[in-house]
C-alpha positions as CSV (number, residue, x, y, z in Angstrom):
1,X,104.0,57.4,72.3
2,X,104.9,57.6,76.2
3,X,102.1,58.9,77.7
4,X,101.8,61.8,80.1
5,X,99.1,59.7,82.1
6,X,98.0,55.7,81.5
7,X,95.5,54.1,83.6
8,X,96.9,50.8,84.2
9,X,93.9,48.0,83.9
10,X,93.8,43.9,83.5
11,X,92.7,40.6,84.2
12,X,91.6,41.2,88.0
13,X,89.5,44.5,86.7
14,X,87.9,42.5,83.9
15,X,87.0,39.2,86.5
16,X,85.5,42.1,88.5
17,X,83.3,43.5,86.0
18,X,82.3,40.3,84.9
19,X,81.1,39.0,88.5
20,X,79.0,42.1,88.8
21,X,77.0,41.9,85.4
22,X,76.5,37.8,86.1
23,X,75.2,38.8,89.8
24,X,72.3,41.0,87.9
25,X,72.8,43.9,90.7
26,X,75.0,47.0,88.9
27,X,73.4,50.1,91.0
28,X,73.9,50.9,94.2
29,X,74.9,47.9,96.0
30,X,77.0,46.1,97.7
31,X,80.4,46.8,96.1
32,X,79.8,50.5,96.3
33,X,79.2,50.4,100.0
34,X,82.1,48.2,100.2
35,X,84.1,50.5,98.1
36,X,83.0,53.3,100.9
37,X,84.6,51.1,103.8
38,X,87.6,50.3,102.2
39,X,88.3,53.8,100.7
40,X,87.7,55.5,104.3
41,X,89.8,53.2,106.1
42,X,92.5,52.9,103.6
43,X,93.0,56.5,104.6
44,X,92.6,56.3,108.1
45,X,88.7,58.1,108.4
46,X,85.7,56.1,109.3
47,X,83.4,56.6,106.8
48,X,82.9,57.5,103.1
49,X,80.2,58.2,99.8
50,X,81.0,57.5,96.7
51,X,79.5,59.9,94.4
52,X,79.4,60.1,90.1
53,X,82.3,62.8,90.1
54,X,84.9,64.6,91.7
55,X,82.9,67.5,91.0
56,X,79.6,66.2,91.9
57,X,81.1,65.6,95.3
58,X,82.4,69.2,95.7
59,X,79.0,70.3,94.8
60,X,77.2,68.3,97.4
61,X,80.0,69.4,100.1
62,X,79.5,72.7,99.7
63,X,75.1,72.3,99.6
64,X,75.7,70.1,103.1
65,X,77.7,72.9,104.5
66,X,75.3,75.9,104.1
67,X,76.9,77.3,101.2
68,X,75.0,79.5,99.0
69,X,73.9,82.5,96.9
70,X,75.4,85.7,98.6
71,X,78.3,83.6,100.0
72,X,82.1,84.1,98.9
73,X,84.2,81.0,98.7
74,X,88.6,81.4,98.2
75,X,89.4,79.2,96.1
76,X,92.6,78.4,93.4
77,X,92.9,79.0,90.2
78,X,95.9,76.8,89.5
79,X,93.5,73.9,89.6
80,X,91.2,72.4,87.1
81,X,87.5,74.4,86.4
82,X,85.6,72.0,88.1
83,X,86.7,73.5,91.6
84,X,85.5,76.6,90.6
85,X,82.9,75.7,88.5
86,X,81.4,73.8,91.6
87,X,81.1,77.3,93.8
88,X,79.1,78.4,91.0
89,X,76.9,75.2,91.2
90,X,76.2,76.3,94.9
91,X,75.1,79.8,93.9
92,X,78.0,81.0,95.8
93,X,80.8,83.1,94.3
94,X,84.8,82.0,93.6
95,X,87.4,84.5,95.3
96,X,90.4,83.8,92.8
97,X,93.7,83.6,95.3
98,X,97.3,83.2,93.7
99,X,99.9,80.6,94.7
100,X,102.6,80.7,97.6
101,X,105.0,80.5,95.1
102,X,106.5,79.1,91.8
103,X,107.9,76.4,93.6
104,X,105.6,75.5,95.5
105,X,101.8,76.2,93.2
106,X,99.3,75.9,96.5
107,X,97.4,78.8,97.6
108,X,98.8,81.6,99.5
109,X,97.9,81.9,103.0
110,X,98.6,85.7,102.6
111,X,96.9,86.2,99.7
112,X,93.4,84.5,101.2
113,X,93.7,86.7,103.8
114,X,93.7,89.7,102.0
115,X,90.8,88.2,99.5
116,X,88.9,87.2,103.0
117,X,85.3,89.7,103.2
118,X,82.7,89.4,105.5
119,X,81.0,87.2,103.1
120,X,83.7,84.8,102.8
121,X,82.1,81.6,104.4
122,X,84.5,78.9,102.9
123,X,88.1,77.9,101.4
124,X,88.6,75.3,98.8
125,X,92.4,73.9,98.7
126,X,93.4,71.9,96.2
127,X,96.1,69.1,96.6
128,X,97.8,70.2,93.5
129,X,99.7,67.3,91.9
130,X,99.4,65.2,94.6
131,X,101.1,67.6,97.4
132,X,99.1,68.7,100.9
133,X,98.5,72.2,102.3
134,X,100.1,72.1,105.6
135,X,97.3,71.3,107.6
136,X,98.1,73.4,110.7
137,X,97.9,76.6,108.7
138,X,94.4,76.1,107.6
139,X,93.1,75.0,109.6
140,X,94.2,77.8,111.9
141,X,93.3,80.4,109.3
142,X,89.5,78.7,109.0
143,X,89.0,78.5,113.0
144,X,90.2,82.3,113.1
145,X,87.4,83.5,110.8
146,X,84.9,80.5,110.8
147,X,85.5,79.3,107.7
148,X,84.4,75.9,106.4
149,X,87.4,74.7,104.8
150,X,87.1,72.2,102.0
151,X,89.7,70.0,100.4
152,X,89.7,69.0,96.9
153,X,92.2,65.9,96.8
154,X,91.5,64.7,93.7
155,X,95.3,64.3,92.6
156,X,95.7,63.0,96.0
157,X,94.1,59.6,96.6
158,X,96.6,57.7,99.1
159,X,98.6,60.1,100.3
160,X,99.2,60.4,103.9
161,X,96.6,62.8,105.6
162,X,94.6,63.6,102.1
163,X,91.5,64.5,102.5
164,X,91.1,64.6,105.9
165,X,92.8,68.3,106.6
166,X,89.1,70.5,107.1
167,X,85.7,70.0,107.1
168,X,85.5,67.7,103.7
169,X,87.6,65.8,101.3
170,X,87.0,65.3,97.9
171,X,88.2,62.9,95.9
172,X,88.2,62.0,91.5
173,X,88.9,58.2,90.0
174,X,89.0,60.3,86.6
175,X,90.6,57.9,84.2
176,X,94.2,60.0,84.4
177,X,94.2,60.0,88.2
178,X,96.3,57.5,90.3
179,X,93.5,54.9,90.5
180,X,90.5,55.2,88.1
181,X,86.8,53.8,87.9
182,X,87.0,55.7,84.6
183,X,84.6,58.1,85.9
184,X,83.8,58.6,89.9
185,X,84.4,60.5,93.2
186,X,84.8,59.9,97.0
187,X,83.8,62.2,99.5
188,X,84.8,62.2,103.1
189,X,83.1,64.8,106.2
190,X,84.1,65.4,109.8
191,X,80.5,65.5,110.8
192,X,78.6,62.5,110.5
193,X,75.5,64.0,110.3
194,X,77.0,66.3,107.0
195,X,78.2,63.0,105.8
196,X,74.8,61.9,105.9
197,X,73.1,64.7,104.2
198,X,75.5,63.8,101.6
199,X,74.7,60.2,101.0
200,X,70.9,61.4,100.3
201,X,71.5,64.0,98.5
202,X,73.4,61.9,96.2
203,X,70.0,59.7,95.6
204,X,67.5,62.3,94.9
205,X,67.0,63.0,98.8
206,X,65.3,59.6,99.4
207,X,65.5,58.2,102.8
208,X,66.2,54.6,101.2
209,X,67.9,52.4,98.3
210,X,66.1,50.2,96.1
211,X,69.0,47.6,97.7
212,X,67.5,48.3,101.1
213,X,64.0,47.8,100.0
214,X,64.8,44.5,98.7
215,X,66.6,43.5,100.9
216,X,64.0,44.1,103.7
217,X,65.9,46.9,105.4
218,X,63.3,49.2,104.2
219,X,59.4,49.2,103.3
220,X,59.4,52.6,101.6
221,X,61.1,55.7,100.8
222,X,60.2,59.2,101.8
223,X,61.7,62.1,99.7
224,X,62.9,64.9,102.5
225,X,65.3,66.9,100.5
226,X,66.2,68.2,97.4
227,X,68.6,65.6,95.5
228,X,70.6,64.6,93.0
229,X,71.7,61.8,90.9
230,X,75.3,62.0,91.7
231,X,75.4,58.1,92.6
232,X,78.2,55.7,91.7
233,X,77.2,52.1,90.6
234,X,78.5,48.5,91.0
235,X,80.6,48.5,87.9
236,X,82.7,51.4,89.5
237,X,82.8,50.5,92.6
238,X,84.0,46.9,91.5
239,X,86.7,48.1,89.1
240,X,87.8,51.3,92.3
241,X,88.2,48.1,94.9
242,X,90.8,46.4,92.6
243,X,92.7,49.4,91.6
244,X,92.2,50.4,95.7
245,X,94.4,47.5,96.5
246,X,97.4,48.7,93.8
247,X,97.0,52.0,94.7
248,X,100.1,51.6,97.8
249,X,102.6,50.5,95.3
250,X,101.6,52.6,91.9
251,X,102.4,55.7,94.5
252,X,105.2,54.3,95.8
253,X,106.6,53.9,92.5
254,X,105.3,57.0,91.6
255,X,107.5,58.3,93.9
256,X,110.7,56.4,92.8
257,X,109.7,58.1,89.3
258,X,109.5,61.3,90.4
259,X,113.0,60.9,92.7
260,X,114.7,60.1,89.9
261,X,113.1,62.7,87.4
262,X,114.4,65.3,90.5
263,X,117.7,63.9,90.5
264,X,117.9,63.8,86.3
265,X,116.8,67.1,85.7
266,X,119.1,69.2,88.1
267,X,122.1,67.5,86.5
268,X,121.3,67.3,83.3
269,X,118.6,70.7,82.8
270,X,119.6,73.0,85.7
271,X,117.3,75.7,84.5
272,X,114.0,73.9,84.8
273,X,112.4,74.1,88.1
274,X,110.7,71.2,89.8
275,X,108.1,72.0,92.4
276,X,107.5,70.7,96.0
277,X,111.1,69.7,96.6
278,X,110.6,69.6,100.5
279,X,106.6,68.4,99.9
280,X,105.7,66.4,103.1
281,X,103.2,64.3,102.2
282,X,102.3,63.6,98.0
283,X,100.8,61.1,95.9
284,X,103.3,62.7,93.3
285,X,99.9,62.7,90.7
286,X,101.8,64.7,88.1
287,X,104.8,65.5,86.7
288,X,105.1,69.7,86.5
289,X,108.3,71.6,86.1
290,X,108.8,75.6,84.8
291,X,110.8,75.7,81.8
292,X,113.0,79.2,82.1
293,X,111.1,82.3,81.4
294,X,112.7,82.9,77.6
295,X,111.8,79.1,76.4
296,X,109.3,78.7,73.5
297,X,106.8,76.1,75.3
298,X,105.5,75.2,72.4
299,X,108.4,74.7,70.3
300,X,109.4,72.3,72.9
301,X,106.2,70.3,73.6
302,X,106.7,70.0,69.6
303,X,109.7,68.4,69.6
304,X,109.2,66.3,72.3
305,X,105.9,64.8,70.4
306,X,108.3,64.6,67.5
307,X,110.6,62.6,70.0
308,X,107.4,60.3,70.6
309,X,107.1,62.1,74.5
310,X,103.4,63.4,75.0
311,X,103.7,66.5,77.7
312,X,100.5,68.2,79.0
313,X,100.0,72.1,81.0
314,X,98.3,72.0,84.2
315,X,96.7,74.3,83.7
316,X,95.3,77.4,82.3
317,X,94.5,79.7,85.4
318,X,91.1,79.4,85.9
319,X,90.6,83.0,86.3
320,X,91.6,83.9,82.6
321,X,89.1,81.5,81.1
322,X,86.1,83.9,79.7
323,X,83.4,82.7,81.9
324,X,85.2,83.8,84.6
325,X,86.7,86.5,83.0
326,X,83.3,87.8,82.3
327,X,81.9,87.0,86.0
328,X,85.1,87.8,88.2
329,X,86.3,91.0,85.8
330,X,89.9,92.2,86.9
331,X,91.2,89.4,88.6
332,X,95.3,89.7,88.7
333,X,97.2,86.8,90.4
334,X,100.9,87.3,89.4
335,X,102.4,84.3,90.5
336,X,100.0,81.8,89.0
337,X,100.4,83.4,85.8
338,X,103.6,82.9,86.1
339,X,103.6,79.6,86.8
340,X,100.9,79.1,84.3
341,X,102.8,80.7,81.5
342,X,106.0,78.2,82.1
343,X,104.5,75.3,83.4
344,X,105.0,72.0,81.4
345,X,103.5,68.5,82.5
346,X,106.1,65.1,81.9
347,X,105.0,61.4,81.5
348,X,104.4,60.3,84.7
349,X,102.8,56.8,85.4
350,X,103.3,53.5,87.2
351,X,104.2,51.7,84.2
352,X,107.0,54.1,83.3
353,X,110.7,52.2,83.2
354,X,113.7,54.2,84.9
355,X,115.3,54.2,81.4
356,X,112.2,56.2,79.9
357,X,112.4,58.8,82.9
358,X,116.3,59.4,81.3
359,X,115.1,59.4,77.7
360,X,112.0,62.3,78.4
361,X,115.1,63.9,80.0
362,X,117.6,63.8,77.4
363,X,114.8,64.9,74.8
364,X,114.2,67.5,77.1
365,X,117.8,68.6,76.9
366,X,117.8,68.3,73.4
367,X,114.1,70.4,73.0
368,X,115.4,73.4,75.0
369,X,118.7,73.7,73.1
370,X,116.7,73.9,69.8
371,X,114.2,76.3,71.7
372,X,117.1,78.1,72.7
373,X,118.7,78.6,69.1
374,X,115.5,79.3,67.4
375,X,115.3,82.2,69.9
376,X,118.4,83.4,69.0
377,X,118.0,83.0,65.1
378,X,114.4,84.9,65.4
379,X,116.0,88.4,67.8
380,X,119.0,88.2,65.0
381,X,116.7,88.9,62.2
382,X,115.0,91.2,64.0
383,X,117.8,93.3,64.4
């Protein structure tokens, strides 16, 4: 089966386990601060905290910023629940804003203004697939209204510029992401001192590590916040400093991949739509195209399994889920609906030949011609 997603692990991952359960150490240490420094300056920003999840780290964010209970945040809902779910977390409140558009699934400018209340104190944008926000926009929109603006990069890690657009960056090592530590997150701040807050909250609030105490950095601790245990340990860290240093040629060939899925797919399937065509800056995460409106996506994610082709949907809007049905009642975004409704996820992943980008296509071909006469068949027999 070729896989929509494959984390790609060996030998060098393994020898770095290994060395980190013979050196007795596996919280906390020195690999995780060295994973911090390499992370940060692999993407250009001076400093980083690695945190248990993606979503752990968009919890803290928000906590260092001052958000809170009574406080509105715009966020997505063409993203996965976790960016929503981490407003929540806060005791703040998700403001559901729809897409710029079918081909290009990142929030709407417009639409945030016209969801923006007096009690909207921050923006969430998410790096969908691996493509940026244009930076310039936000962070226009934020200064205008004094809006902490939040990134959630998690399909982004190596991209030019990711993370680094607002106030704080967020980043997942999820096993399906471009580099893994199977579990894990990355969070980067403007303000050192927010940064900071982070780091203890991460560690129950305490003022020192057990490293630093044995190490003779520190006597004691002192408790002087409210924390956490959203810390990442040595194993992680080990495994997230090998994959860091693949990370530049997985997304180059990433992109290669995705170039020639673009070039495939408008001769071969003109009717399916292919996102972020003039994206600046991408990581190119994820594979998404919109099938035309009449196709069965079903029917063809069926016969592309039958094919031996796995194919995902990124993702159900947020908004309809009934959680947030139940606690954000009457939310309409049209576009991301749309989107949502034709949206289907291709095999995308470093250890992908060219020959199996032409073979997902030509199933693809052959999936929406079968799609196509089942549709048929079914509105004769209607009639």
């Amino acid at each position: 089966m070729l896989l929509v997603a494959e984390p790609t692990l060996g030998e060098e991952e393994k020898a770095a386990l290994a060395a980190v359960i013979d050196s007795g150490w596996i919280t906390m240490g020195d690999r995780v601060a060295a994973f911090e420094k390499a992370f940060a300056a692999a993407h250009g920003v001076d400093d980083a905290v690695a945190v248990g999840s993606c979503t752990a780290g968009l919890h803290l964010v928000l906590e260092s910023l001052g958000i809170g209970p009574g406080d509105e945040v715009l966020v997505p809902a063409m993203t996965f629940v976790a960016t929503a779910n981490a407003v929540l977390h806060a005791g703040a409140t998700p403001v559901f804003v729809d897409i710029d558009a079918l081909d290009r699934p990142l929030m709407s400018l417009t639409d945030a203004e016209a969801k923006r209340t007096a009690r909207t104190k921050a923006v969430i944008l998410v790096d969908y697939a691996g493509a940026l926000p244009d930076p310039d926009v936000w962070r226009a929109f934020a200064a205008a209204h004094n809006l902490r603006l939040i990134e959630d990069a998690a399909h982004a890690a190596g991209a030019e510029g990711a993370g680094a657009i607002g106030d704080a960056g967020v980043f997942s090592f999820y096993g399906n992401k471009n580099m893994t530590t199977a579990e894990g997150g990355m969070v980067f701040a403007r303000d050192p001192d927010v940064l900071e807050r982070i780091r203890r909250l991460r560690g129950h609030g305490m003022t020192s590590s057990t490293r630093q105490r044995l190490t003779g950095h520190a006597q004691g601790y002192d408790v002087t916040m409210l924390g956490y245990n959203h810390r990442m340990d040595e194993l992680r860290a080990a495994v997230g400093l090998v994959q860091l240093g693949k990370l530049p040629a997985w997304n180059a060939r990433r992109r290669a991949l995705t170039e020639l899925y673009r070039e495939r797919l408008r001769s071969e399937c003109p009717d399916v739509l292919m996102p972020f065509a003039d994206a600046q800056a991408s990581s190119n995460h994820i594979l998404p195209v919109l099938l035309p409106p009449e196709i069965d996506r079903e029917a063809v994610m069926d016969a592309l399994r039958a094919d031996g082709i796995q194919t995902s949907v990124h993702y159900a809007p947020v908004h309809l889920f009934t959680l947030y049905r139940e606690r954000c009642p009457g939310v309409a975004l049209p576009l991301t609906e749309a989107f949502a409704r034709r949206e289907l996820t291709l095999p995308l992943h470093p250890r992908m030949e060219d020959a199996q980008v032409e073979t997902v296509v030509q199933a693809l071909v052959r999936a929406l011609s079968r799609a196509d006469v089942r549709g048929v068949a079914e509105l004769e027999g209607s009639e």
